[in-house]
C-alpha positions as CSV (number, residue, x, y, z in Angstrom):
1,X,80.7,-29.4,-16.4
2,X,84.3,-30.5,-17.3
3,X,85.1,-33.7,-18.0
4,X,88.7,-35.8,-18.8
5,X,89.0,-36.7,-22.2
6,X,91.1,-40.1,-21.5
7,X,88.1,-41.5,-19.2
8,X,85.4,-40.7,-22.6
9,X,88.0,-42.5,-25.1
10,X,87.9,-45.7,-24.9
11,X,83.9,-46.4,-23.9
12,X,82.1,-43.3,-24.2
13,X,78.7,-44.2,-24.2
14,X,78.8,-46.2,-20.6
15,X,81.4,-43.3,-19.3
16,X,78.1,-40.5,-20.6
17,X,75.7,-43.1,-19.3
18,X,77.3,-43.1,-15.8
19,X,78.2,-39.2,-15.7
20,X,73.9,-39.0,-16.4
21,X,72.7,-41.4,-13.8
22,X,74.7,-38.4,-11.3
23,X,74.0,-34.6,-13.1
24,X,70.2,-35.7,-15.4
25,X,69.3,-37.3,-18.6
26,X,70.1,-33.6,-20.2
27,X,74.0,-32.2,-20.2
28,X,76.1,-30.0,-21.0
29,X,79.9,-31.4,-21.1
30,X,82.7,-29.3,-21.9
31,X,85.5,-31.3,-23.7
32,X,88.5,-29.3,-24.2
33,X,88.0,-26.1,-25.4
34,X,84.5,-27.2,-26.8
35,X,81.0,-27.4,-24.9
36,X,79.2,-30.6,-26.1
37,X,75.3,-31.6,-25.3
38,X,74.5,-35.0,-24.0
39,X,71.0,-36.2,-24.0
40,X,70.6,-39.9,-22.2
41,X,66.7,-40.6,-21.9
42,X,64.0,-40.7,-23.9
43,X,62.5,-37.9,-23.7
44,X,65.5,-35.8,-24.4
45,X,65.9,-37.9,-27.3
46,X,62.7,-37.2,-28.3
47,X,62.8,-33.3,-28.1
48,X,66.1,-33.4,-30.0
49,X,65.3,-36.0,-32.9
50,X,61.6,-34.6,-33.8
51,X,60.7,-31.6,-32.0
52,X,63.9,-30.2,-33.3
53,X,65.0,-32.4,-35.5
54,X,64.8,-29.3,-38.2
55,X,67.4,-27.4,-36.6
56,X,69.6,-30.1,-34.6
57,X,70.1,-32.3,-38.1
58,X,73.7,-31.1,-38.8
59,X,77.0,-33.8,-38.3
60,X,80.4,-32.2,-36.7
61,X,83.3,-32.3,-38.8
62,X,86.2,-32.8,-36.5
63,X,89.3,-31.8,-37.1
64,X,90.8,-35.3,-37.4
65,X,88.3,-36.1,-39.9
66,X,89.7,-33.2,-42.3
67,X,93.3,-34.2,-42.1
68,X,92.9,-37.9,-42.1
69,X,90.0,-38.0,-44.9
70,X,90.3,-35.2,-47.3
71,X,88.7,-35.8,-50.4
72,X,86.0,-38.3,-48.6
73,X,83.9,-35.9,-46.3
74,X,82.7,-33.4,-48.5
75,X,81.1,-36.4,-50.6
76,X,80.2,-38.3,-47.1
77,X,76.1,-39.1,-47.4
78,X,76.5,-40.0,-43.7
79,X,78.6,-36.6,-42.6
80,X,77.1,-34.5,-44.9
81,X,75.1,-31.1,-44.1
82,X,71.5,-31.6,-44.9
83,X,71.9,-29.6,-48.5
84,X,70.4,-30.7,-52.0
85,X,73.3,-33.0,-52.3
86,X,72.5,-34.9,-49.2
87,X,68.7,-35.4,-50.3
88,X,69.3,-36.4,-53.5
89,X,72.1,-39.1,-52.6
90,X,68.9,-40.3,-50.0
91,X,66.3,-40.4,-52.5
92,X,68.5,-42.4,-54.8
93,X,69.4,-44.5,-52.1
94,X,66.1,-45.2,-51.2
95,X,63.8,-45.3,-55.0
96,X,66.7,-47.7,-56.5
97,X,67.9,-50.0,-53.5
98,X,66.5,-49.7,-50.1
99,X,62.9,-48.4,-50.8
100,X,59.8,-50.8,-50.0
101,X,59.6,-51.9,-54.1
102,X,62.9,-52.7,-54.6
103,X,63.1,-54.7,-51.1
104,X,60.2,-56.5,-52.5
105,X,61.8,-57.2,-55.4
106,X,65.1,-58.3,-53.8
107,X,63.5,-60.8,-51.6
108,X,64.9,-63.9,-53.7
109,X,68.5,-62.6,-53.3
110,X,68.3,-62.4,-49.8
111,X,67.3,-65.7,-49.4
112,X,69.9,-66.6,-51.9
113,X,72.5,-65.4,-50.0
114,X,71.4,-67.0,-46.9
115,X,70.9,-70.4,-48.2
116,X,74.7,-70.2,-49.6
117,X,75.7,-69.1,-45.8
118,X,73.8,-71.9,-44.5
119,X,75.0,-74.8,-47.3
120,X,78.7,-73.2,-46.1
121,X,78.5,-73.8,-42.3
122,X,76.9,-77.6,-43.5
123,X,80.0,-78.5,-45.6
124,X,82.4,-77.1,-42.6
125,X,83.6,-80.0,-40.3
126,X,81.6,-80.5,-37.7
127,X,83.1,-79.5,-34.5
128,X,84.8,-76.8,-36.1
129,X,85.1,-73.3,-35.0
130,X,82.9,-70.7,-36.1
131,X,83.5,-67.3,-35.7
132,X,79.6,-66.3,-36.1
133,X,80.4,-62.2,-37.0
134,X,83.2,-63.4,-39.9
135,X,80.1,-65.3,-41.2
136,X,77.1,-63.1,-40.9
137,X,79.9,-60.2,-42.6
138,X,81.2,-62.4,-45.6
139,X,77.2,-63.0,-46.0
140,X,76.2,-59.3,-46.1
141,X,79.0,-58.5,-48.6
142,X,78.0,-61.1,-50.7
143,X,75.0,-59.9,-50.7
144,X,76.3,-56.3,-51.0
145,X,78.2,-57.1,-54.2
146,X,75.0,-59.0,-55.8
147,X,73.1,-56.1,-55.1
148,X,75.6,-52.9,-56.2
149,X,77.9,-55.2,-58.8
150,X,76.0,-58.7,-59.7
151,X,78.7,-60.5,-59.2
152,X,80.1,-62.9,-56.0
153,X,82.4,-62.2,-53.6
154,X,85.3,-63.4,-55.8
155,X,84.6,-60.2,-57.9
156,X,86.6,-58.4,-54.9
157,X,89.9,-57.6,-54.8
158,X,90.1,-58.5,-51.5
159,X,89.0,-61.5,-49.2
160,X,86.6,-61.1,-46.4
161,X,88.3,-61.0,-43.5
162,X,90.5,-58.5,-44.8
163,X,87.4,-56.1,-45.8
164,X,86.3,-57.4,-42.4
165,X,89.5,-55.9,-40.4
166,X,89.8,-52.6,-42.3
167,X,85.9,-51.8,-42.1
168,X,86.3,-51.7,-38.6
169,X,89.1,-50.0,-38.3
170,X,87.4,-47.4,-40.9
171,X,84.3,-47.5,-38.3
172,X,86.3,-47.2,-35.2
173,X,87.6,-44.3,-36.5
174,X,84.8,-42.9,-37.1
175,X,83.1,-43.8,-34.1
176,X,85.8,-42.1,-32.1
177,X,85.4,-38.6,-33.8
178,X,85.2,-35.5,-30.7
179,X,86.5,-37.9,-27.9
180,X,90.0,-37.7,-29.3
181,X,92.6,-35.1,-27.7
182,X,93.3,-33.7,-31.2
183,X,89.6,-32.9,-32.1
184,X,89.9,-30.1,-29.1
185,X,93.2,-28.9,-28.9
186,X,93.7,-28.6,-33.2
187,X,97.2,-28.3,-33.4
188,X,97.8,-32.4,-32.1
189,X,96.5,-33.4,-34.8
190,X,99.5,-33.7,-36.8
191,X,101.5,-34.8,-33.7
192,X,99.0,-37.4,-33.0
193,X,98.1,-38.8,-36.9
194,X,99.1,-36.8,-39.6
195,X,103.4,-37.3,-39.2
196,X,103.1,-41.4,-39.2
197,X,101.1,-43.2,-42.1
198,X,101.5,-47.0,-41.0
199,X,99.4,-49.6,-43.0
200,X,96.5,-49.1,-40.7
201,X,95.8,-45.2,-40.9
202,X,92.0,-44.9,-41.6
203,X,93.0,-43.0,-44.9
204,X,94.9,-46.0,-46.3
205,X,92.7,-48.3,-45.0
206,X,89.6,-46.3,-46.8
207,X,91.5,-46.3,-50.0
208,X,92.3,-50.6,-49.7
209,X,88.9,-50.9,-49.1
210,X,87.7,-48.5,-52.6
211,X,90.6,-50.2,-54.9
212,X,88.8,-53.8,-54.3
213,X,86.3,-52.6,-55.9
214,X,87.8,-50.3,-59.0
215,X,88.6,-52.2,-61.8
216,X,84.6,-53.0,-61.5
217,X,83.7,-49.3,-61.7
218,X,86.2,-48.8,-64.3
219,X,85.4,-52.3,-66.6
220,X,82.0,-51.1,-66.2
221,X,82.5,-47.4,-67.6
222,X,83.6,-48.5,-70.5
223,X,80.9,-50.7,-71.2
224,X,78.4,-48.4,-70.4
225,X,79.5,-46.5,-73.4
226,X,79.0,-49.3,-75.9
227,X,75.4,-50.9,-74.3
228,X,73.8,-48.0,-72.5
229,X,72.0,-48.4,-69.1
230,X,72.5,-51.4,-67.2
231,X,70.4,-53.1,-63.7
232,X,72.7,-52.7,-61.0
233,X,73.0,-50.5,-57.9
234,X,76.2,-49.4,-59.8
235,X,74.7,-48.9,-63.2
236,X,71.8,-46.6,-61.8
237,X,75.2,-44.5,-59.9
238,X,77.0,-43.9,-63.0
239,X,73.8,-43.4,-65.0
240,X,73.3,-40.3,-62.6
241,X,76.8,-38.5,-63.7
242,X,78.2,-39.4,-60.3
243,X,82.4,-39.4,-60.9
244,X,84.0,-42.3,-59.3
245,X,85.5,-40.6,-56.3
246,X,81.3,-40.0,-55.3
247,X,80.7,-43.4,-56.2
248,X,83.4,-44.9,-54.0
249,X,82.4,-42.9,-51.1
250,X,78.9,-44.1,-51.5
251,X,79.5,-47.2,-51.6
252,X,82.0,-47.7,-48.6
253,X,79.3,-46.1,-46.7
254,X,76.5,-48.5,-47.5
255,X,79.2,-51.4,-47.5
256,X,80.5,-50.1,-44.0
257,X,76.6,-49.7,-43.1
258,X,75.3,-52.8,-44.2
259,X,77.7,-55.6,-43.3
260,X,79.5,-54.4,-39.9
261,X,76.0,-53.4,-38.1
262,X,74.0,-56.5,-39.1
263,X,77.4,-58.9,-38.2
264,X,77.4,-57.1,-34.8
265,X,73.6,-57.1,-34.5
266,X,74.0,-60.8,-35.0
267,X,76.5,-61.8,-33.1
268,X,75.5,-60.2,-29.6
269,X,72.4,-61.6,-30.1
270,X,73.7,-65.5,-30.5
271,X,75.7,-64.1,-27.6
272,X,72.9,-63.9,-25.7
273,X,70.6,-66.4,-26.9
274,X,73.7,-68.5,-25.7
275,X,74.3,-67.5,-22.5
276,X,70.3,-67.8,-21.7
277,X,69.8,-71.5,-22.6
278,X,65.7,-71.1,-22.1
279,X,65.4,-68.6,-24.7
280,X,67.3,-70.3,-27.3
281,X,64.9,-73.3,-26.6
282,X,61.8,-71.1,-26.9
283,X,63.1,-69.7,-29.9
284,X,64.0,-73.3,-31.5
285,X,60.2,-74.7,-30.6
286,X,58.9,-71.5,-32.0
287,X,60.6,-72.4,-35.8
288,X,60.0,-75.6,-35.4
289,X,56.3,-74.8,-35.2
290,X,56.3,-72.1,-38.0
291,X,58.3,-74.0,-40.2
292,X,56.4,-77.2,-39.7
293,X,52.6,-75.4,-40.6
294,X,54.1,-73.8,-43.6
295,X,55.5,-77.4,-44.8
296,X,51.5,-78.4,-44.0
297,X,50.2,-76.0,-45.9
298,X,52.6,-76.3,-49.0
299,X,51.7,-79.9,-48.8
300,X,47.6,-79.1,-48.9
301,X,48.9,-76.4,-52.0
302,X,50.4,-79.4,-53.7
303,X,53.4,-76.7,-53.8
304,X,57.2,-79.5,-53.1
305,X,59.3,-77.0,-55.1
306,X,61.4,-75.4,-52.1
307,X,62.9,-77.3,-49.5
308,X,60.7,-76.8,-46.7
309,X,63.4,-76.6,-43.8
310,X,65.1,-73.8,-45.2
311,X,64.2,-70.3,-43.1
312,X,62.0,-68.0,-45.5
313,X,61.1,-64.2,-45.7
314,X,57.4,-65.4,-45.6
315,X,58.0,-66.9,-41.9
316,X,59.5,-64.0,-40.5
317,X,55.7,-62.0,-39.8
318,X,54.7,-65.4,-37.7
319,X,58.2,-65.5,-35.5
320,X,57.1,-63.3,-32.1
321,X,59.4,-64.5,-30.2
322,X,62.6,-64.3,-32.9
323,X,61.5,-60.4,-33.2
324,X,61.4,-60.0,-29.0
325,X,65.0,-61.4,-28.9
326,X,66.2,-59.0,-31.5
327,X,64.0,-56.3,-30.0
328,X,66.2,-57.1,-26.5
329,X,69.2,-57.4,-28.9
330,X,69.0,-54.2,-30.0
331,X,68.3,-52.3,-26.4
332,X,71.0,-54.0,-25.0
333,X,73.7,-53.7,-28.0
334,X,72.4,-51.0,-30.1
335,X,74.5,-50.9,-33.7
336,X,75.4,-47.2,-33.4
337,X,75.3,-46.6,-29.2
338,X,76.1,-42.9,-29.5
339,X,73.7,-40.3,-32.4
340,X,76.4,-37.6,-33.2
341,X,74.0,-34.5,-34.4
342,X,75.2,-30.3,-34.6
343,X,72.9,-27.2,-34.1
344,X,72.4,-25.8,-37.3
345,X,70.5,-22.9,-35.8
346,X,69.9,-22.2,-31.9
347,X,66.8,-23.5,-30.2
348,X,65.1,-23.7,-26.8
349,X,65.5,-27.3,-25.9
350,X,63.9,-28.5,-23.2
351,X,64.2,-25.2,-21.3
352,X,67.7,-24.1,-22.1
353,X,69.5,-22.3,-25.0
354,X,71.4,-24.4,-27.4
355,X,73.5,-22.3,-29.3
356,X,74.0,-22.4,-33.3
357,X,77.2,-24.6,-33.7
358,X,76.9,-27.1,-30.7
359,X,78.0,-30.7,-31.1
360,X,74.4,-32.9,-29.7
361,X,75.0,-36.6,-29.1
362,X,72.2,-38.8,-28.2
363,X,73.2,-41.6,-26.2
364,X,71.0,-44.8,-27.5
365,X,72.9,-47.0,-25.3
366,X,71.9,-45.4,-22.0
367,X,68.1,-45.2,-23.2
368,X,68.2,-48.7,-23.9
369,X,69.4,-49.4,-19.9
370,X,67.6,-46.8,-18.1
371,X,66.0,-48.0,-15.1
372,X,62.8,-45.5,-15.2
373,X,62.2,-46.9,-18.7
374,X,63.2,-50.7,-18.3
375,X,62.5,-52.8,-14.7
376,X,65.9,-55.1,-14.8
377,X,67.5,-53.2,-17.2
378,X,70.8,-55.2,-17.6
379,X,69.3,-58.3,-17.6
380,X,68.4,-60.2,-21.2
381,X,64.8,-60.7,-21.3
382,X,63.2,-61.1,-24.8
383,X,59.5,-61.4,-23.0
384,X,59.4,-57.7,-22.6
385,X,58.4,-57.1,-26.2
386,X,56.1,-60.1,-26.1
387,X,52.0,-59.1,-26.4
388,X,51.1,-62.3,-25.2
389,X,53.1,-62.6,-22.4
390,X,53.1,-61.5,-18.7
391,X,54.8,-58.3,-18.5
392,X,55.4,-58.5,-14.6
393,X,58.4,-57.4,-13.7
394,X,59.4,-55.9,-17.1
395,X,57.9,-52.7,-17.6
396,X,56.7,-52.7,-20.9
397,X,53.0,-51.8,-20.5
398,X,52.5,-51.6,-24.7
399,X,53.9,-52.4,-27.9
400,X,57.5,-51.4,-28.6
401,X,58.7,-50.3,-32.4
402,X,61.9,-49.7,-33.0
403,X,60.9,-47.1,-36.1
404,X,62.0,-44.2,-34.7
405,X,58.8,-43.2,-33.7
406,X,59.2,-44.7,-30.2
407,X,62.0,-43.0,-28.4
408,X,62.4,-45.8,-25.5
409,X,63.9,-47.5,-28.5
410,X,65.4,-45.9,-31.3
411,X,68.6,-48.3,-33.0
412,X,68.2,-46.8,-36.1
413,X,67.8,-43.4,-35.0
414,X,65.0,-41.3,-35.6
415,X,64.0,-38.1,-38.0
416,X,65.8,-37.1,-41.3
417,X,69.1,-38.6,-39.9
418,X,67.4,-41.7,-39.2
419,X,69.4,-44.9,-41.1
420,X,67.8,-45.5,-44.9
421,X,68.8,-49.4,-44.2
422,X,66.3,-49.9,-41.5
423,X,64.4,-51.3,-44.3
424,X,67.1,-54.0,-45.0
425,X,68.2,-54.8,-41.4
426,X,64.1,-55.6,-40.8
427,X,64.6,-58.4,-43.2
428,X,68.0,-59.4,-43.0
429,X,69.1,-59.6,-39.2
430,X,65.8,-62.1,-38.3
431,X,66.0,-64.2,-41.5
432,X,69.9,-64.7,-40.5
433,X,69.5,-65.2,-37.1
434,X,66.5,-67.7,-37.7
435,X,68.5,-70.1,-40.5
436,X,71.6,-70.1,-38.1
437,X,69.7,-71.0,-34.7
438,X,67.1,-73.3,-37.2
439,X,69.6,-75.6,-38.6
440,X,72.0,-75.7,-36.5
441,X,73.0,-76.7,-32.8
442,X,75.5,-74.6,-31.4
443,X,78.0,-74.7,-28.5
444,X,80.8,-73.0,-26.9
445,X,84.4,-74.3,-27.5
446,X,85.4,-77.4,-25.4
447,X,86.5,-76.2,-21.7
448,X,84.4,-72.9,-21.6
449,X,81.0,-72.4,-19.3
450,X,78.5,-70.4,-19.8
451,X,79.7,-67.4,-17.4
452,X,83.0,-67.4,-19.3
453,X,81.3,-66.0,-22.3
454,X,82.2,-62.1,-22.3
455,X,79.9,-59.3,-23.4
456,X,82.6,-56.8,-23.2
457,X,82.4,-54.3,-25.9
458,X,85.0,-52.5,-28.3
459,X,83.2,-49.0,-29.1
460,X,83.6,-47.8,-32.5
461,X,80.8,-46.0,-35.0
462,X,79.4,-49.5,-34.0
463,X,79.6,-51.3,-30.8
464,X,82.0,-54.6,-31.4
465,X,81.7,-58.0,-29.3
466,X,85.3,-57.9,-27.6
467,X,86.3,-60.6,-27.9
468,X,84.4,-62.3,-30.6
469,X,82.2,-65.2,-30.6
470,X,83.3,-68.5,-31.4
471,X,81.0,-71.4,-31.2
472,X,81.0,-74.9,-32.3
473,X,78.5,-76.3,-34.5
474,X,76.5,-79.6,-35.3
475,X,73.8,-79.7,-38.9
476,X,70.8,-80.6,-37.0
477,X,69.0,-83.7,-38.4
């Protein structure tokens, strides 16, 4: 089937989602002179992330990626082929900063950096407005430069809410690769993006981003070669040979990665918890009670070291109902809404030939709404994922994973593409969510009502809260 490239633009994962509730959860879309594959349930999803996950692995390089970012795809972790290069950049990725040891290990910094985001919002004014995904983002990259630089944020060139505004625009980009005119018809692309280089081109943009962070590589380089091997992320990178222009491309794509999904997680999910008043309240009695059996128990354990009130890793296994709302959080408002995959090799799927070369795009956003999967599925309720509660009404008959082994839910993807930071996000997104809801009351801006909160979203690589939440806040005593 044909379908008009202006209407896919601008929200292409609820334009797919529609165009599948009409012709099936399996598709074959021609956009411009190219045929693409949609696959919009879970099963489909299923069949093309494991049971041919081997041959439908690959990532489309579109033609506006080539013009705009020569010099960062071939070196792209994210948009690379699955190749030796690829693997290795994983492994690394995985044994020296996102593997189970070293997230072990790293537990201290994350709560670190969460206490300091916490102590921050207490010495704002009261009353003040918060924009809650400038927060959770300046948080992440703190924690971001700890972890790849060991040093604070004021070892950036730039300040937060500028990385803030350019990652988007880098993701948005991104995001926005084969529903462009110019990634079907070739020769637009100069017309559209190659004659005009304004400050905002995703190329210069990229390359602001990478020069706040040079002199770093480059102090560091130099003393590597007068002390040897260091204990950073950045250290173990330049200890492997890695030149800087691999480094740099690395590291935007774990910065990119790590702070604009887990800002957006966060803020649709306040969002939400905002907008339904009863679950915020379940959610606050919940930490109240783990918090307050933990200060018990340290108190039997003679153990007064740590301030008690303050949100730690160790809570997080005993918060069912945090977990449910972030469970709902991410079927609702999944980070990445569209999987962008490529044949490598043709294969039978599901009955019908999919030939070497196809673009395949698995849409997570419509799995997460469809209505054979989910009873009310536009409506946020967290007590879906709840063992212990009555399911009636929510169709959720057993436990729901979101480790890409269940295909009704599947945020991080699923297979060898599947996102290394799943690891990270597990910890991260409920520790922050819990310290911000924990010790703080928050409210929308004087003159708004609950309905006036919009969940509109701007669709990028990642799916951004348009327009973005602002909330007032009061240190709870």
């Amino acid at each position: 089937m044909a379908c008009n490239l202006r209407a896919l633009m601008h929200a292409p994962h609820s334009t797919l989602a529609h165009l599948a509730q009409t012709h099936g959860p399996l598709i074959s879309l021609r956009l411009g002179q190219h045929q693409t594959i949609i696959a919009s349930s879970s099963t489909t999803a299923e069949s093309i992330l494991k049971t041919h996950d081997r041959d439908l692995s690959g990532r489309v390089i579109h033609p506006s990626y080539q013009y705009h970012l020569r010099g960062f795809i071939e070196h792209s972790l994210v948009w690379s082929q699955p190749n030796d290069q690829w693997r290795k950049l994983r492994r690394i990725l995985h044994s020296e900063l996102l593997g189970q040891r070293m997230m072990k290990a790293q537990a201290w910094i994350r709560e670190k950096k969460v206490v300091e985001m916490v102590n921050g919002l207490k010495e704002r004014k009261e009353g003040g407005v918060v924009d809650v995904g400038q927060v959770v983002f300046e948080t992440m990259l703190s924690l971001f430069c700890e972890l790849v630089f060991s040093c604070g944020l004021d070892g950036l060139e730039m300040s937060g809410s500028e990385l803030k505004k350019d990652v988007w625009r880098f993701m948005e980009f991104m995001g926005k690769g084969g529903f462009r005119m110019q990634d079907h018809v070739p020769f637009l692309v100069k017309l559209f993006g190659g004659g005009k280089r304004d400050n905002n081109s995703v190329g210069l943009v990229m390359n602001r981003v990478i020069r706040s962070w040079e002199g770093i590589i480059t102090r560091r380089r130099s003393m590597r070669s007068e002390s040897g091997r260091g204990s950073d992320f950045l250290d173990i990178l330049l200890g492997c040979g890695y030149s800087d222009i691999e480094i740099n491309v690395f590291l935007l794509e774990i910065l990119a990665a790590g702070t604009d999904t887990t800002a957006t997680t966060i803020e649709w999910a306040m969002s939400e918890l905002i907008k339904h008043p009863k679950s915020m309240s379940k959610l606050n009695q919940e930490l109240q009670q783990v918090v307050l059996l933990h200060q018990e128990q340290q108190e039997q354990n003679q153990d007064c070291s740590k301030d008690v009130q303050i949100i730690r890793e160790s809570h997080l296994p005993h918060l069912h109902h945090l977990h449910a709302c972030i469970n709902e959080t991410f079927r609702l408002h999944p980070p990445a809404p569209l999987l962008p995959h490529y044949a490598l090799n043709s294969c039978q799927l599901m009955g019908y030939e999919i030939p070497k070369g196809y673009p395949v795009i698995v849409n997570i956003w419509a799995i997460g709404r469809d209505p054979e999967v989910w009873k009310n599925p536009l409506e946020f309720l967290p007590e879906r994922f709840c063992s212990n509660e009555d399911k009636e009404g929510y169709w959720c008959n057993n436990k729901v994973e979101y480790n890409g082994s269940d295909f009704r839910l599947i945020p991080f993807g699923s297979g060898r593409r599947m996102c290394p930071g799943i690891g990270l996000a597990e910890k991260v997104v409920p520790l922050i969510l819990a310290s911000l809801v924990h010790g703080f009351e928050w409210r929308l801006t004087d003159g708004m009502e609950l309905e006036d909160v919009q969940m509109n979203a701007k669709f990028g690589l990642t799916m951004k809260k348009d327009p973005p939440l602002l909330l007032l806040h009061k240190v709870k005593n």
